[in-house]
N, C-alpha and C positions, 0 to 999 in steps of 0.2 A: 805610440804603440798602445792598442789597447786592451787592456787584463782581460782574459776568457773570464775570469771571476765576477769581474765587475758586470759585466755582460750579461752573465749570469745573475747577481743583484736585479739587474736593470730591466730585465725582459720579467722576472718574479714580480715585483712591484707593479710594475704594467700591464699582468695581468691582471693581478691581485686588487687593484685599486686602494689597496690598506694596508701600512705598515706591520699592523701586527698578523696578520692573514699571513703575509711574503713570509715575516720572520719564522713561524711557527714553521711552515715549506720549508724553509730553508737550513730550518734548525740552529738558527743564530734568533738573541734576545734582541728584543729593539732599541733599544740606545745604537749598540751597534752597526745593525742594519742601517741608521740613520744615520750613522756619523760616516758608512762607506758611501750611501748614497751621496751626501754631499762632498763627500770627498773626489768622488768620480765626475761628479757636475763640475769643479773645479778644477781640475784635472782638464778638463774637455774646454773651459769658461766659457761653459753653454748654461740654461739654467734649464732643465729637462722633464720637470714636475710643477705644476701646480699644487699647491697645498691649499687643505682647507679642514675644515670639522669633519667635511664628505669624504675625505678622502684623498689622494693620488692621483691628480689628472697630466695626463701629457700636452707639454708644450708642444709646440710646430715644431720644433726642433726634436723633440723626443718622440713625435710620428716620424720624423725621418730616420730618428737610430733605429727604431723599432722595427720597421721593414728589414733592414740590416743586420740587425741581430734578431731575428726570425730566420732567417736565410743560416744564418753562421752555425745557430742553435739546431735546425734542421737536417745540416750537415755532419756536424758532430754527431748527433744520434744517428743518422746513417750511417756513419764511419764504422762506429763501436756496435752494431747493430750486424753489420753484413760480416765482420770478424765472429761476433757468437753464434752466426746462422752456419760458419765454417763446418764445426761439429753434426749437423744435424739435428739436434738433440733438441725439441720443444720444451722452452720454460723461459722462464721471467712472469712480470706481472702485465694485468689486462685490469684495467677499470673500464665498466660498461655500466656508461646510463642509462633507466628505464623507468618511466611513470610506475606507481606505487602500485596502484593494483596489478598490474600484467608483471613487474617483476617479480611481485610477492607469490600470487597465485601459477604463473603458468613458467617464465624464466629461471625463477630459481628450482623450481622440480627437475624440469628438464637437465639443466648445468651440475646436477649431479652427475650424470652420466659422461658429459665432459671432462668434469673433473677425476674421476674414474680411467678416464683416457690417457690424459695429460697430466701426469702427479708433477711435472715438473714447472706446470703454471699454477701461479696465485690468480684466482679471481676477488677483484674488487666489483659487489654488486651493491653498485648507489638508488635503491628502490626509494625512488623523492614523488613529491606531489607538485612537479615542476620540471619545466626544459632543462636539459643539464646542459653547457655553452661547452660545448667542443674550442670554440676562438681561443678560451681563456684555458684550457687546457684540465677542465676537470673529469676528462674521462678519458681513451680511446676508443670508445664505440660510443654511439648513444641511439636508444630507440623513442620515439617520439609518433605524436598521433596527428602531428602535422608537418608535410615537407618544409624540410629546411629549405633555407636562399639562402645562405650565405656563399661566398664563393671558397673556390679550393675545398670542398666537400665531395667525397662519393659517397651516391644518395640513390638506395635501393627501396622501393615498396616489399617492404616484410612479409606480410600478411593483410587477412583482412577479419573483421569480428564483428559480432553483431550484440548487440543490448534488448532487452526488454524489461517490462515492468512487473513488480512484481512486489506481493503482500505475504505476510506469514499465515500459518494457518491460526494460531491466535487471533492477528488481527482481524483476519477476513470472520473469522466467526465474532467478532462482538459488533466488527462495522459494514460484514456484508459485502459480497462482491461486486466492483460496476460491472455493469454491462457493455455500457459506453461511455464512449468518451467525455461526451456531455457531462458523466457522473460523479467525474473526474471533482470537480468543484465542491462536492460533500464529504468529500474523503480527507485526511490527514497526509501529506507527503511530506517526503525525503529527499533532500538535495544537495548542490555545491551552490554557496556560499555566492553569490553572483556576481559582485564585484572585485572579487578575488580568485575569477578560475582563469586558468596560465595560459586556454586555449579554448577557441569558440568552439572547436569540436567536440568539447565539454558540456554544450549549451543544449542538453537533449531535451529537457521538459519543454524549451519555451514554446516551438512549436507547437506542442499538443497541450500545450493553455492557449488557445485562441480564446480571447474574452466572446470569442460571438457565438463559440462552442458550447464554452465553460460558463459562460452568462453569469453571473452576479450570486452571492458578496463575490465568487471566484475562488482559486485554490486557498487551501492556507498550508505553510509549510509548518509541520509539527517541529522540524529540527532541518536545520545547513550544516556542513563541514566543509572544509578544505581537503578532505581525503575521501576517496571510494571507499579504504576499505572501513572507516568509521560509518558511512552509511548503510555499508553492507551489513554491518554488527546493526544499526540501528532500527534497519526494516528485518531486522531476524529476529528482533527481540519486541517485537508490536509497535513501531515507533511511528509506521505508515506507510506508504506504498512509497517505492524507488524504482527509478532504472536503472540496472546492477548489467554488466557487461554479464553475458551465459557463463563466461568457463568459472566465474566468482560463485554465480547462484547457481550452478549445476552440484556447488559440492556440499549444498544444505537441502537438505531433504521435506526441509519445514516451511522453505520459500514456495509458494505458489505463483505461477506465470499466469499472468491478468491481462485481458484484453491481445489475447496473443494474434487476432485477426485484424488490431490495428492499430498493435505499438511493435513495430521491428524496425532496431536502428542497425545500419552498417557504416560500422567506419574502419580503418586501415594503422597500420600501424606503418613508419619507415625508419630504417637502420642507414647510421650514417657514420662517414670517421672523414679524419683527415685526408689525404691523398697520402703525406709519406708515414702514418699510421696502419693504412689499409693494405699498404706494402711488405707491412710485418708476417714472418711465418706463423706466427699466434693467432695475431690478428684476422689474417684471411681464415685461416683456420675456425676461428670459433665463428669469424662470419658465416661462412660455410654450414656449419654445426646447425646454428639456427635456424638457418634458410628449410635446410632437410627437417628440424625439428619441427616445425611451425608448419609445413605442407601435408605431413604424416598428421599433423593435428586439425585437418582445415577445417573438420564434421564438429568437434568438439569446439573451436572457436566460434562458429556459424551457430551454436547451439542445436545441434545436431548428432552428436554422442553423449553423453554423458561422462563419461572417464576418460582422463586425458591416456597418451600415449607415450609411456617413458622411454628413448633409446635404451638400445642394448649399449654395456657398459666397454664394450670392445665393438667397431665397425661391423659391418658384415661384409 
């Protein structure tokens, strides 16, 4: 027969790929956690982990528990789930992933008014510079600037938003504005870090450096990050020209938009959750929320308003 605890252990780990990651989760120290893990391996006399310096890896044996207790784990939280929905009463927690910039600047404004709605939910808002893994269970929602594949996902097109380039008035008054894109190649840029961005939809500069444009020495990047909004800080304070998504450079007044007849990017954003996550009355709920929030905003995403548009704090 086997312990719902242990199962519990088992699926943590397996997310987790790290001893101490599961422990922290679980709220248990790691000695412990190790000495049940192998206790439950022997219990079973299967051996259901690889171990190494890297990490927790599943044996063949421990892909087979793992579907199994995915199912078990799935159930239970439905169990206990459709008992609290009895009341009506909206609350519990929601963690919702979202790339750095768009949470910071457009997500987290709006989700005030949410929370205004719903006092009886916690939002957890994970604003990373990176995909946040639904698989492994670090969110219930996640927004993202390229569609997921993975399977067992509902997978909605959010929105859409457009980028352009753009200098401070500092900079533009010591180094002058291009004209064209040719020009491009004299000037100072700002960018993401090239071998370290999480998603080619990230990759806005490369096309408009074509060397045959740009001709020789070519750009020079003043400064890279791994984060939007550190280059946004860095082209607002004379560091060089950037492309900054509009609803970020709409809220600086000192940003000027450069070659706006032939730098316009558009890309998309999609919201995604598990199947029995999306099931939740929270969940659809804030799903919902967004959908409306984000449509009411389409001028200001497209860089075509300038102020965003907060809901009202009660539906209409």
């Amino acid at each position: 027969m086997l312990d719902w605890q242990d199962i519990q252990i088992f699926l943590e780990v397996a997310r987790s790929q790290r001893l101490t990651d599961a422990a922290r989760r679980l709220g248990l120290d790691h000695s412990t956690l190790s000495r049940r893990t192998r206790r439950f391996e022997q219990a079973l006399n299967t051996q259901l982990f690889e171990r190494s310096t890297h990490g927790y890896h599943l044996t063949e044996a421990g892909q087979q528990l793992l579907a199994h207790a995915e199912e078990m784990a799935r159930h239970a939280f439905e169990a206990g789930e459709s008992l609290t929905d009895k009341n009506h009463q909206i609350s519990g927690q929601i963690r919702l992933g979202v790339t750095e910039g768009f949470g910071t600047w457009v997500i987290a404004p709006l989700l005030s008014a949410f929370c205004e709605r719903h006092p009886g939910v916690t939002l957890d808002l994970l604003a990373l510079p990176r995909v946040v893994n639904l698989s492994r269970h670090e969110a219930d929602l996640a927004i993202t600037v390229e569609r997921p594949v993975s399977p067992g996902l509902v997978i909605s097109r959010l929105c859409d938003y457009r980028l352009r380039l753009y200098g401070s008035e500092g900079y533009l008054a010591r180094h002058g504005r291009p004209a064209r894109l040719a020009e491009l190649g004299e000037h100072r840029l700002v960018g993401y870090v090239d071998d370290l961005i999480f998603s080619e939809q990230l990759s806005y500069l490369e096309p408009l450096l074509d060397p045959a444009v740009i001709g020789h020495p070519g750009p020079h990047f003043a400064m890279r990050s791994t984060s939007v909004t550190t280059q946004h800080a860095a082209c607002l304070h004379g560091a060089g020209l950037a492309v900054l998504p509009c609803f970020m450079a709409s809220a600086s007044a000192s940003l000027v938009n450069v070659l706006e007849d032939e730098v316009a990017i558009d890309r998309q954003f999609w919201i995604t959750a598990r199947q029995e996550q999306r099931r939740l009355a929270r969940v659809r709920l804030l799903w919902d929320f967004l959908r409306e929030a984000l449509e009411a905003n389409r001028g200001f995403l497209m860089g075509e308003a300038k102020a965003m548009e907060i809901p009202a704090s009660s539906p209409s």
